[in-house]
C-alpha positions in Angstrom: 1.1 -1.7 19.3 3.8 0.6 18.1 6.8 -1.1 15.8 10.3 -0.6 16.1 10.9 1.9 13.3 14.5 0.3 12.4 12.7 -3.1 12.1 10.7 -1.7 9.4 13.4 -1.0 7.5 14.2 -4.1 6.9 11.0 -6.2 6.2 8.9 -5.7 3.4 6.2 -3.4 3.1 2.8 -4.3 4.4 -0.4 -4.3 2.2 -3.2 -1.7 2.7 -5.1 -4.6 3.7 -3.1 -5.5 6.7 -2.4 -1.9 7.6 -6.2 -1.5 7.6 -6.7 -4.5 10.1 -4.0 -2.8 12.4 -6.1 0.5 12.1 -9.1 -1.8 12.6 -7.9 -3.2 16.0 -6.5 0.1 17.3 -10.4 1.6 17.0 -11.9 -1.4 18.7 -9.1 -1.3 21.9 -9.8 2.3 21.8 -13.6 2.1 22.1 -13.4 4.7 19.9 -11.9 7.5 21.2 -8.0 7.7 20.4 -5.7 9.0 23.6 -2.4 11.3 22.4 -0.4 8.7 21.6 -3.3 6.5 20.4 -3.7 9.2 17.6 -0.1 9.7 16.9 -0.4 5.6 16.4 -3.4 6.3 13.7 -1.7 9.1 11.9 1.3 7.1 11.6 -0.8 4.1 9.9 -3.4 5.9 7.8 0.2 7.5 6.3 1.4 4.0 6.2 -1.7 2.9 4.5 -1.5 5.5 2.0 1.4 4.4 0.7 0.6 1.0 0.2 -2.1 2.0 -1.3 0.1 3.8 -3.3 2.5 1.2 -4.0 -0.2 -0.9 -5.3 -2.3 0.9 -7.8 1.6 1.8 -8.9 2.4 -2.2 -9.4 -1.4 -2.4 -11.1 -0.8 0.2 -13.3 2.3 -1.2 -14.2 1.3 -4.9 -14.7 -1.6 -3.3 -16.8 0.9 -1.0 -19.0 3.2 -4.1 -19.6 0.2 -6.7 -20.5 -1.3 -3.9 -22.5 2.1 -3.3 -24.7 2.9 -7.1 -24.8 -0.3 -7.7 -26.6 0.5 -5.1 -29.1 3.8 -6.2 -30.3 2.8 -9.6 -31.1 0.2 -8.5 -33.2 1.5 -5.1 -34.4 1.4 -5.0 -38.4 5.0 -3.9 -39.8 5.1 0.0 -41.5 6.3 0.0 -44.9 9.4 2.3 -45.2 
């Protein structure tokens, strides 16, 4: 079922996961074999999916970076001047 593009807007994201259940259920009404606007419908959430995807190995990386440096700095032996 296609969204209202202006309600997107203003929720948050979805996850890949959900994204892929959408794309999931659009395949089995489908039978598989997508109509015009049933493929218009998958573009649109494969691209969606990609960026959650995206988003989330982004907020990994991130989390991983900030763990990574906070264990450092605890630690971290002082340089002599």
């Amino acid at each position: 079922m296609p969204t209202n593009p202006a309600s997107e807007s203003r929720r948050s994201p979805r996850t890949s996961a959900e994204v892929n259940e959408e794309i999931r259920a659009l395949w089995l009404r489908c039978g598989g074999r997508l109509s015009t606007e049933q493929r218009r419908e998958y573009q649109r959430l494969v691209t969606e999916w990609a960026a959650a995807e995206s988003l989330a190995h982004s907020s990994r990386i991130a989390r991983s970076t900030q763990a990574h440096g906070a264990k450092q700095t605890h630690g971290a032996p002082e340089r002599a001047a």
